[in-house]
Each structure stands twice: as C-alpha cells, then as structure tokens.
N, C-alpha and C positions, 0 to 999 in steps of 0.2 A: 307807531310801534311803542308799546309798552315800555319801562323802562325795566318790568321785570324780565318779559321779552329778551330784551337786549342784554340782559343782566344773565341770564341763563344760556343765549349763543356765545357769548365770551366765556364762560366758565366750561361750557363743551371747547370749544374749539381749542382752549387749552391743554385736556388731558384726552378726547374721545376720537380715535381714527375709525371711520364709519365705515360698512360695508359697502361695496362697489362702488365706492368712490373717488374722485381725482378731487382731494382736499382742498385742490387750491380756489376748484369752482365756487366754496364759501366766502372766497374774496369777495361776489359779487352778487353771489346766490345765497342769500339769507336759510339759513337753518329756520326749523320751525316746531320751537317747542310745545309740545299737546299736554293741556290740562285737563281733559277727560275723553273718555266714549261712550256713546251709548246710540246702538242699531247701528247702522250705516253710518253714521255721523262721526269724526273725529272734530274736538273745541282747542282752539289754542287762548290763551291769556288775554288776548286783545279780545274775544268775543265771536270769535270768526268758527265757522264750521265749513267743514270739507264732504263731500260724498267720500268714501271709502271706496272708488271705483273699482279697484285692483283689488280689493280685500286683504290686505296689508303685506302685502306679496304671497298672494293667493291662499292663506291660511285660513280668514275666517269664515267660516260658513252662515253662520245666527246671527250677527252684530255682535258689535263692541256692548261688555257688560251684558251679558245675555242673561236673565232672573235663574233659568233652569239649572245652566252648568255655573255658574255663580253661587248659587246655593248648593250642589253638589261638592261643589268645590271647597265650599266653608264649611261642611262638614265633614270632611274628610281630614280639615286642618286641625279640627278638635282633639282627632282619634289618633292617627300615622301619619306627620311628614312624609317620612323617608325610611325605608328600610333595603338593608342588601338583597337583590334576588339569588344571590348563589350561596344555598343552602337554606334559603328562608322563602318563605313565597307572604302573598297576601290578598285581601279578597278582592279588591278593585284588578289585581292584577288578573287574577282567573276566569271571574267574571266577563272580564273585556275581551281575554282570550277566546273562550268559549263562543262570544256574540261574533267579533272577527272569523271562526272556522266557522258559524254556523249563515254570514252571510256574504261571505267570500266565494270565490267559484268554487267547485268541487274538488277533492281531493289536497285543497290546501288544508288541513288538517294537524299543523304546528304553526306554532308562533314564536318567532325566538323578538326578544325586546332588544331595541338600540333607543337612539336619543334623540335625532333629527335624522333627515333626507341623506345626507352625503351619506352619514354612518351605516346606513338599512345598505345601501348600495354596497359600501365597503364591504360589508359584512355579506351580503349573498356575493359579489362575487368570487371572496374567501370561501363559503360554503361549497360555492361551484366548483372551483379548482379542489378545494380538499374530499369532495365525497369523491372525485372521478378517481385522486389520488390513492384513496380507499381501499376501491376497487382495481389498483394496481396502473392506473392510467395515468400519465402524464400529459394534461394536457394547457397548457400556460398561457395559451391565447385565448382574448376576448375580441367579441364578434359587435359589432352597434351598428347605426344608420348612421349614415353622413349628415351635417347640420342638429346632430343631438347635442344632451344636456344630461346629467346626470349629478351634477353636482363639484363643490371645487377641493373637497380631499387629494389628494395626489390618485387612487383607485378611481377615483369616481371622476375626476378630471380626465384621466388617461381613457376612458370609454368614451368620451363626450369629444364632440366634435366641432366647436364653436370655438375657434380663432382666439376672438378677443381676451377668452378665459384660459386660456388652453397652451398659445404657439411659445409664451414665456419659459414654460416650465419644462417642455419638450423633452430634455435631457433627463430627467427624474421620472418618466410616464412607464405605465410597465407596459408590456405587449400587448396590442389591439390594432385592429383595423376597422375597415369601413367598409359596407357596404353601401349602395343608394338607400336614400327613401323614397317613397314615391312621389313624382311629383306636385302631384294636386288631388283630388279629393274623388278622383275616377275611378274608377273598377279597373281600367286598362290600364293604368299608372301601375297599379298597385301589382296588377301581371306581370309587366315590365319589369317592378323592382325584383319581385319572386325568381325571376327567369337567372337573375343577375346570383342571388341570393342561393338559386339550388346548385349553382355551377360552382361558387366561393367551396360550398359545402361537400362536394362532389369530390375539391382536388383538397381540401385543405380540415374537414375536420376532424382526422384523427389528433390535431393538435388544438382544437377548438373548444374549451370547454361549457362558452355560453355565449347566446346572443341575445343582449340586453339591449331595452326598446322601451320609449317612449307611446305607449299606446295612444291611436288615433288624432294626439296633439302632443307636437315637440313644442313645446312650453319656450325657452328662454332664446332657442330656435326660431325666432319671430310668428311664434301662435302657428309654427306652419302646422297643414294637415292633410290626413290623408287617409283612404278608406278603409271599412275593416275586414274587406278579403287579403288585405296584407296579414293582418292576424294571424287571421284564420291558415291563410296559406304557411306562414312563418312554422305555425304551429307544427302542421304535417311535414314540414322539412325536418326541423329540429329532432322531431323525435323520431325520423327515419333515418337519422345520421346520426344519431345518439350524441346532440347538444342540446343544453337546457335550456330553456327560454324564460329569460328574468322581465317581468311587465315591469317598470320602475310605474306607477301609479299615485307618485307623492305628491305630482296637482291633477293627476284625470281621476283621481281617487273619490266616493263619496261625493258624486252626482255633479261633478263637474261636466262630464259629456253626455248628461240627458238619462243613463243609467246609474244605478251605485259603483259600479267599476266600467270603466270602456271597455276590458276585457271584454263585458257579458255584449256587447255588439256585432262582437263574433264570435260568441259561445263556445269561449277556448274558456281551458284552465293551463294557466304557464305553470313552471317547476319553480319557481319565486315569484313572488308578488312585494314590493315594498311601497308602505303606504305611512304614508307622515302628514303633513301642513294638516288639511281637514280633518285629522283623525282625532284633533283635541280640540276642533271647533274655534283654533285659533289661539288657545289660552297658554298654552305648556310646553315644552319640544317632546316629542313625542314622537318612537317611531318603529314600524316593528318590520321584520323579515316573515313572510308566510311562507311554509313552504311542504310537503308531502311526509308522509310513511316511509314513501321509498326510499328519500334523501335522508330524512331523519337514523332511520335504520342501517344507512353503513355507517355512522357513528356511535350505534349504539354497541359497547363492548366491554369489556374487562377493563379496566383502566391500564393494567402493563401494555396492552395493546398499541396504546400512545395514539389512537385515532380520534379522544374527542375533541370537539371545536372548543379549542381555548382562546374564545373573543368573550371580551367583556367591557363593559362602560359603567362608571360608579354608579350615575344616576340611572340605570337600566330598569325599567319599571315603575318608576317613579309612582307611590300610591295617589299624589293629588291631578299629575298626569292624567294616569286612568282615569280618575275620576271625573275628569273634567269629557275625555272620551267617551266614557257612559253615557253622560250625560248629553253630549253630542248625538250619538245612538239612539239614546232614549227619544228627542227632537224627531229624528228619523221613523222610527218606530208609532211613535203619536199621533204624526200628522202625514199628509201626503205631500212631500215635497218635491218627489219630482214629478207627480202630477202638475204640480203649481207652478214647479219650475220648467212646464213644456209651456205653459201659457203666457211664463214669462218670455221663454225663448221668441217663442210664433209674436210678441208683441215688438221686443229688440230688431227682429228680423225684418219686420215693418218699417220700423222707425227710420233703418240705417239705408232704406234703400236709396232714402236722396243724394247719400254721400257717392251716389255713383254718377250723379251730374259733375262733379267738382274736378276739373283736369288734372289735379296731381293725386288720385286717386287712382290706386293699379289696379285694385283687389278689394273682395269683403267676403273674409273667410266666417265660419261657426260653424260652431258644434255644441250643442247644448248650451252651457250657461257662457260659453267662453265665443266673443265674436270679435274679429281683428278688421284693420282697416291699414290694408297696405299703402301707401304712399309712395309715387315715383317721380323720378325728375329732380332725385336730389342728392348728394353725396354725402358719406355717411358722416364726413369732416363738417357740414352744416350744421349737424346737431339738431336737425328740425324737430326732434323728437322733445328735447330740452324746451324748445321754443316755444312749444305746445303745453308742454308741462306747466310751463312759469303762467302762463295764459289761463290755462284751466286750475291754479290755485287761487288767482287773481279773483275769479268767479267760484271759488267754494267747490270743486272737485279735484281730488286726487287722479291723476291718471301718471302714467310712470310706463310712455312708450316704450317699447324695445328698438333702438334705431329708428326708423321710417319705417314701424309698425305703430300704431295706436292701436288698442284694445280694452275692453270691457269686461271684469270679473268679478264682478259684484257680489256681498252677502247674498245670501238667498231670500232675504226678508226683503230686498227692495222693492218700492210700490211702481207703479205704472208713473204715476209722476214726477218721482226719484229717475227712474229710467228717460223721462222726457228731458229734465235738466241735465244727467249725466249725458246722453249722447247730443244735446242743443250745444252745451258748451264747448263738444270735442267739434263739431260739424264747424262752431266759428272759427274755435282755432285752428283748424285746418282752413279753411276758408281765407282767414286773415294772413296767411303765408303767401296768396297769391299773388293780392294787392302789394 
C-alpha cells in the first residue's frame, strides 16, 4: 500500500463517518481511496482497478466519466450553476421534464423536483396524504409490502420494512403497515399476495391513503422478486378503493428490469412514480416526484385557500443535475440499450447457471440487468457477505452483498468478458466459503 494510500485512510478516518457503516470494521477493513473512473472501472493510487459490479450503489448507468454527459455537463457549468426553482425556472429543468412525461407511463403528466431517493418518497407520500386532504379526506395511513425498502428519511424509513434499517427508530415512524409480497417470481405468488391485499383494502381503506411498492424488484430487500400480475393486480385494487399507488422506481428505474420503467411489464400507470439513482446517469443527486392532472389539480387554487404543497429542497432542479440527466436520455435515445441489455441479460443468465452446482447456494434470482445469488447455510452474524466482499476486491471487483445475497448490477456498458470476470470471481468466492 501506498503511503499516499495510507496517508488519505488516516485523514478519513479521522473526520468522515460513512454511510452504512459500523466504523469500527476499518480497524481491520482498509478504506479504499479511488483516484479515478472511467467505464466500469474504478483506480485506486496503488494502480489497482475494480469492476464497478453494483454500479456504485446502483446509480450508474454509462460508466464512470462517460464523454456524452461529461461534456453536457461542462457546458452547463459555463452558463448556470444553480438557480432557485421557486419563482424562476430554467431550460435543463424543462426540457428533462417534458422528456420524463413524454416517456413515462401515461398520464404521469407533472413533474415536481426533489434531490435524492428518500426525498421523492417523502415528498409523494406528503402529496398523497395532502391531495385526499384536499378533497375533505383524512386519511394518515400508508400501505407497503413486507421486506421493502424505500429509503432512511424517518417517512421513508416508516414505509420500508427491513429490520436492520428500520426496528431502531420504531418510536419516531408515522403510521403504516404491511401487507405480503409475493413470494417468489410465480403468477400464483402474486395471486396469493393480491387475495391478502384486497381484504387489508376492503376493511381498512377509508384511512388509507397509498400503497407504496417496490416494482418487480425489492432492491435492499435482498434483490427479492416477484411477478408483474402483482402490479397489475395492485393497480385494479387501489383505484377500486380509491388509494393511490406510489411505484418508488429509484433502482427499477431506466432499464434496470429489461424495460425503461418495470411498471410498463404490467402496463399500469401508478398515481406517483419516483425516480432518482439512473435518472443522472450516476453523476448528481437527482430526483423527481411524477405524478397526474388529477392530483396536481386539487392543489391548484387561490392561494387564501391554503391547499398548495409547500415542500421544497434548495437544490431542487439543480441546472447541472439536469444536465447530466439529458444527457443520460439522450444515451438512451441514440442507441438501443435495452436491446443490448436483453443480450446481456440472456449472456449473465448463462453464465450464472453453474452456481447452482455449489451447496450453499439457495437461489438465482433476475430480472433484467439485476441478477442475485442467494446463499444458505449461514447466519446472518457470519457475515459471509463481507467475506466475499474482501475476496472479490482482492481480484479487482466490487461487489457489496446484501447479507447472504451476492448480486450483479453492472453499468450498462459492460462487455461479455467484463461479465465473465465479474461472475468468475463472485463463483470462487462463494466457492472458497466451502472449503
């Protein structure tokens, strides 16, 4: 190790408390300073590169340092930093709006701007509860699937249903419950969970004002998954009972599940859609609320009325943001990506079948570009997922299990033989646990 290396984890460790971390693991677990990007690749000081296998928790789409939104980027830094959006607008912001409603499901038709994933959450479920309010309704309770994820705001925490994030704060969480998810990736699963779902609905949603969901893949939920007559089905409930259905879409967003939204898998349009990580290609925090006419329009009013949504975030619209999201779009727009990215999937899907000889293997879930590799036979106090970790930086791949999940979400630019070293390395170190 470097001594600049070393000279830069001691200068962290002194003043930086990192995201979901237990600081003390740096006793033993070396920090790892990165001196550049570019594609898939992250470089550290000593000379070393990594695969980007997670996409730096699931945000980049293009690689690191990508020429398109890079240059987008640096022209935008010429003209407008940063400007207020309340009372002012600007053309990155409009622009991206307009492409958002124009290839989002239908009738999503506003845009309102936040800043990251939690915030968009926050913010439609505030939207939900205050349009029913609107309309003379009280209704305070949120609806979600059991084993979700939404994010760690206190709103967005108190939907989400992951323990480890979650049982501390207990006492601060505002009103929600749970329904199931479905179990596994079946049509009948997903019957099952519906059955469960129109009953909750039946006795309980006059106080209900939305049931927010994880489309087709609960993300931090260990990659679980499950089919899209859940959707679909959700869909016909909700709006027979008059609750809204929030798609949170801030990793199934922008062709993570084989389409540009998982929504379109079951050719719903929800009453919110919130979409962040891929929405700026990785570069910015970036995050926006979609949502209808219908909704929009009980807010729209005289001001003594005292009905509009007074949320705001400083950096809300951020013009270099956008910018870099256009430019994201534009990527999309140019090439055929998730053509590319069906050939990559049907390749991954190949690849990974050997991991089903391997006895502490449970499971090998996918969906489009995201494919998981459950592990069993282990306690979650093992940490086998760490073990893995440290193993595959050893050999130049990121991978960043969730418990006794390993999984794969690579830029979109990965090659075939990018893909053969990303899943060779995860197969040994799973492998090398046995021995």
């Amino acid at each position: 190790m470097t001594s600049k290396n070393s000279a830069m984890m001691q200068r962290d460790l002194e003043v930086i408390w990192h995201p979901c971390t237990q600081m003390k693991d740096h006793e033993t677990l070396p920090l790892i300073p990165i001196r550049s990007g570019k594609g898939i690749y992250l470089y550290d000081f000593d000379g070393n590169s990594y695969i980007d296998a997670v996409s730096s928790w699931w945000v980049n789409l293009f690689g690191h340092a990508n020429e398109t939104i890079n240059n987008k980027v640096k022209a935008q830094l010429d003209t407008l930093e940063h400007v207020l959006l309340a009372g002012f607008t600007h053309e990155p912001a409009i622009e991206l709006a307009h492409k958002l409603v124009d290839i989002t499901p239908q009738k999503l038709t506003k845009v309102f701007y936040v800043d990251n994933g939690s915030s968009a959450v926050e913010a439609a479920l505030k939207m939900s509860y205050h349009y029913h309010l609107n309309l003379g309704k009280r209704k305070p309770l949120f609806l979600s699937l059991t084993n979700s994820y939404h994010g760690e705001t206190i709103g967005a925490l108190s939907v989400g249903d992951v323990a480890l994030y979650k049982e501390t704060y207990e006492p601060l969480l505002i009103a929600n419950m749970q329904v199931p998810v479905p179990k596994d990736q079946s049509e009948s699963a997903a019957d099952e969970a519906l059955a469960i779902l129109e009953k909750v609905l039946q006795e309980r949603s006059h106080e209900i004002a939305a049931l927010i969901l994880e489309p087709l893949i609960q993300g931090a939920g260990g990659m679980h998954m499950y089919h899209p007559a859940y959707l679909k089905g959700a869909r016909v409930l909700t709006k027979q009972y008059d609750v809204h259905l929030i798609a949170d879409e801030i990793m199934t967003g922008f062709g993570r599940t084989g389409k540009m939204f998982a929504c379109e898998h079951a050719d719903i349009s929800p009453d919110f859609m919130t979409l962040s990580k891929g929405l700026s290609g990785g570069y910015l925090p970036l995050s926006v609320v979609m949502t209808s006419d219908e909704v929009y329009n009980a807010f729209y009013c005289d001001y003594n009325e005292y009905k509009a949504f007074l949320h705001s975030h400083s950096y809300t619209g951020n013009p270099l943001a956008c910018s870099a999201a256009l430019a994201t779009l534009e990527i999309f727009e140019q090439n055929d990506i998730l053509g590319e990215n069906e050939k990559k999937r049907a390749y991954i899907q190949k690849r990974v079948e050997k991991f089903r000889s391997l006895p502490n293997v449970k499971e090998i879930r996918q969906q489009g570009m995201v494919t998981a590799i459950e592990l069993q036979g282990y306690d979650v106090k093992e940490r086998i997922g760490l073990r893995i970790y440290e193993y595959a930086l050893s050999r130049g791949v990121l991978l960043r299990p969730l418990g006794n999940v390993i999984y794969f979400m690579p830029p979109y630019i990965i090659t075939n033989e990018e893909i053969d070293k990303m899943i060779e390395v995860a197969y040994e170190g799973i492998e090398r646990i046995i021995s």
